[in-house]
N, C-alpha and C positions, 0 to 999 in steps of 0.2 A: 977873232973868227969872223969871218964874211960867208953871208949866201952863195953857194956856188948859183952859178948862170942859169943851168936849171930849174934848182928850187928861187929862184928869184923871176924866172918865167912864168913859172907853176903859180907863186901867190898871185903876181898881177895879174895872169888870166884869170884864177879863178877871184878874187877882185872884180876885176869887169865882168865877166857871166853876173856876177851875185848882184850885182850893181851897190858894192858897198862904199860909202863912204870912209874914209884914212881913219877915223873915230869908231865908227860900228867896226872896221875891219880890227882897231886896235883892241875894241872891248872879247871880240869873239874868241881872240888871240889869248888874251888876258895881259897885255904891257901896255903902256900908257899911248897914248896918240902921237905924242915926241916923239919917242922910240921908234913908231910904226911909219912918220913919216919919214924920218932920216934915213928907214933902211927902204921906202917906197921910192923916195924919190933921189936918196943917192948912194942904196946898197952899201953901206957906211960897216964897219965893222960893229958886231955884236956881239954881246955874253953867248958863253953857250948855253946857258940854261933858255935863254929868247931864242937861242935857236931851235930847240928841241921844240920849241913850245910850236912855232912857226912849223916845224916837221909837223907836227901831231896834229896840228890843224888840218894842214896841205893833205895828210894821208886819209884824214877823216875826211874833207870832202870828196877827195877820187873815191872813198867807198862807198861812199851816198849815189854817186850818179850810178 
């Protein structure tokens, strides 16, 4: 499974707004830093359970702002 285009615009924007580092983004997430770069920096295929996880983040900061 791989991030669609969207959800993969959606983390790295909100990435940069937060000014998080690949580490704090990977702890917030809850999967390890490895994981979080491979899919930061080459959308790499993923478990779906990291995906959902990476969902439920995403949808929880659009409801903060």
């Amino acid at each position: 499974m791989q991030l669609t285009p969207e959800q993969f615009k959606l983390l790295r924007r909100k990435r940069g707004e937060l000014n998080l580092t690949i580490s704090s983004l990977a702890d917030e997430i809850g999967v390890t830093s490895r994981t979080m770069n491979k899919i930061i920096n080459h959308n790499t295929p993923i478990k779906p359970q990291t995906a959902k996880k990476i969902n439920d983040w995403i949808i929880k900061q659009y409801m903060n702002d």
